[in-house]
C-alpha positions in Angstrom: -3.1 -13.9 -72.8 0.6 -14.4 -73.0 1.4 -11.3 -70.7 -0.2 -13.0 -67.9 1.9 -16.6 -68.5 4.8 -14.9 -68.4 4.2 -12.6 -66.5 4.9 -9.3 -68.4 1.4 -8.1 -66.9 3.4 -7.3 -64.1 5.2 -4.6 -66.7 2.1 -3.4 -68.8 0.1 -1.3 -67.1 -1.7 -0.5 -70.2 -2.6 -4.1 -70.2 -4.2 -4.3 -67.4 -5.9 -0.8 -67.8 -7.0 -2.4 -70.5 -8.4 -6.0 -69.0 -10.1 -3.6 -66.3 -12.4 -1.8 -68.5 -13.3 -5.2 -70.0 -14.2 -6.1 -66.5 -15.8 -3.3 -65.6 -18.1 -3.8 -68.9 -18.6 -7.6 -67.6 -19.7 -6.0 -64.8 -22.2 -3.6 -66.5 -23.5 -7.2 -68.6 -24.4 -8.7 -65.3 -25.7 -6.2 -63.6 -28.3 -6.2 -67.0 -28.5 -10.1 -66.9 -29.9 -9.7 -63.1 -32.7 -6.6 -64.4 -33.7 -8.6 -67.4 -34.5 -11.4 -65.2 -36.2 -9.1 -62.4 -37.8 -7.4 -65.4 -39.7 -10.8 -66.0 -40.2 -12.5 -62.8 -39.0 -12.9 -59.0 -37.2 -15.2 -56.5 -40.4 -16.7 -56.4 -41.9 -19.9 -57.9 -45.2 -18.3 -58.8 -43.4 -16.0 -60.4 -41.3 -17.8 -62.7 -44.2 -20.3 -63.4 -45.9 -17.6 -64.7 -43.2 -16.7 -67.0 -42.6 -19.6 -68.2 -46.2 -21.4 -68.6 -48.4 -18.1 -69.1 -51.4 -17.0 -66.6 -55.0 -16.5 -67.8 -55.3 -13.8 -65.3 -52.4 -12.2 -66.4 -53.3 -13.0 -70.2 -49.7 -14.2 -70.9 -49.4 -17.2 -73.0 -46.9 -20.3 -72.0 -43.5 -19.4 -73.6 -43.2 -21.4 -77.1 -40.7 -24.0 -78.4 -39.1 -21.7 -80.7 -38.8 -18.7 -78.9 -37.0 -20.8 -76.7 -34.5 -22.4 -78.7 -33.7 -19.4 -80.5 -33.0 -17.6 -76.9 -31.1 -20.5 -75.8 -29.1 -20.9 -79.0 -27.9 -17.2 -78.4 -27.2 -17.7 -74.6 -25.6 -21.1 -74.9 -23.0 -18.8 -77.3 -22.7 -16.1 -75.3 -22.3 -17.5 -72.1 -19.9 -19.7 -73.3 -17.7 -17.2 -74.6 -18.0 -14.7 -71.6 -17.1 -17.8 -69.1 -14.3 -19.0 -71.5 -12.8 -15.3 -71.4 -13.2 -15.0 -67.2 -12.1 -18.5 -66.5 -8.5 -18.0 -68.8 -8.3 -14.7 -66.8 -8.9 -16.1 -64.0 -6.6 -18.5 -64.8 -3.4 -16.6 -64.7 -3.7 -15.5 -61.1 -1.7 -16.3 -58.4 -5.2 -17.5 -56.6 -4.9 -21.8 -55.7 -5.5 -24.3 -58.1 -8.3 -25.6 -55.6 -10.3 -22.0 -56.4 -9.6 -22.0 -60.1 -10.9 -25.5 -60.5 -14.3 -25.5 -58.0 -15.2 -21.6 -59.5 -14.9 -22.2 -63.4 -16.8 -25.5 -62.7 -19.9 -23.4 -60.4 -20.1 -21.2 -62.8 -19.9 -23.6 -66.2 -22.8 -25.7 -64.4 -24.5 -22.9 -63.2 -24.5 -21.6 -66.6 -25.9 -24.6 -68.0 -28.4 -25.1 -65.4 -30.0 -21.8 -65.5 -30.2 -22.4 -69.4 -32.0 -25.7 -68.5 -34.0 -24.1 -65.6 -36.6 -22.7 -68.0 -36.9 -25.7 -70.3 -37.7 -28.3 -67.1 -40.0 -25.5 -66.0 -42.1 -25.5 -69.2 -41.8 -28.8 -70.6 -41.1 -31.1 -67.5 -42.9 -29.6 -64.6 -43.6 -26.6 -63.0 -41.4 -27.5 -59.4 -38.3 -26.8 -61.4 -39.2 -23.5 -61.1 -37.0 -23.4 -57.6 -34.4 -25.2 -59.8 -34.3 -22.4 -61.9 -34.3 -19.7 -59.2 -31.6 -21.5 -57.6 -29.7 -22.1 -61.0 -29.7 -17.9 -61.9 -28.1 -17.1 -58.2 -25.9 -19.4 -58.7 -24.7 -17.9 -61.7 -24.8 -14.2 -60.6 -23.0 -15.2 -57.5 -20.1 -17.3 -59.6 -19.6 -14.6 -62.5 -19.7 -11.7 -60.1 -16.8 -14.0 -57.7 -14.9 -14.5 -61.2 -15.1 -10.6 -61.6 -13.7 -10.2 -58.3 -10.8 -12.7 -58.0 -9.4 -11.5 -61.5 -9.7 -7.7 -60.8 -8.4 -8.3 -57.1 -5.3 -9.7 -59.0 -5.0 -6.9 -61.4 -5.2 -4.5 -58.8 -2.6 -6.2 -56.5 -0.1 -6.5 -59.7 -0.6 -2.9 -60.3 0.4 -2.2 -56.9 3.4 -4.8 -56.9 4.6 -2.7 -59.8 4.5 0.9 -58.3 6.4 -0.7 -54.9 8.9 -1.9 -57.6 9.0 1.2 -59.8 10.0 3.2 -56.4 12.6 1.2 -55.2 
């Protein structure tokens, strides 16, 4: 991370060829996170009801405590380090402090809320099941925006340093 403080990313292209595969493999992790949700349910309410509390048409049972917590210990880990990693890189672009600030917030709370989004649904009541929908886009829109802005940046400092190694 000190390239981009001081700004040697401008001078190591390997570096950023680098930081772009990472973000193109980011890219490849939420493009899964968005299947494995479609995989299980919709942007509907009946839909993630279903999921989340079973059907006795469908012969699904409710989802349990456990299985839960031990998906939401993984994901509170996870998500915390891949949001951590795309909010530093994000960071140390030339993007407004304004940006930086509201889009690592959106997608911290949207991370958390999509977490929670399946709890409220099972334990508190099945109407948070438009809280959770909402929660998940929220979070596919903020990571994919956090993809964006940092590989815009990348891609404009590889430019800046081709116009500088042909002058």
């Amino acid at each position: 991370m000190r390239y981009f403080v001081t700004g040697e990313q401008q001078r190591k292209s390997l570096l950023n060829a680098l930081v772009l595969m990472f973000l193109g493999y980011i890219g490849l992790l939420w493009l899964s996170n968005g299947l494995m949700y479609f995989h299980h349910m919709n942007l509907t309410p009946d839909s993630v009801i279903t999921y989340y509390l079973g059907s006795e048409a469908l012969f699904t049972q409710p989802r349990s405590y456990q299985g839960m917590l031990e998906v939401s210990h993984f994901h509170l880990f996870s998500m915390g380090m891949l949001i951590v990693t795309l909010t530093h890189l994000m960071l140390m672009t030339d993007f407004s402090v304004r940006l930086k600030i509201w889009l690592s917030s959106l997608t911290y709370l949207s991370a958390l809320a999509d977490e929670a989004g399946g709890w409220l649904v099972r334990f508190v009541h099945p109407l948070f099941a438009y809280f959770k929908i909402a929660a998940f886009l929220m979070l596919e829109l903020s990571l994919v925006a956090l993809l964006f802005v940092v590989i815009f940046s990348l891609i404009q400092a590889r430019a800046s340093m081709r116009q500088n190694h042909s002058q």
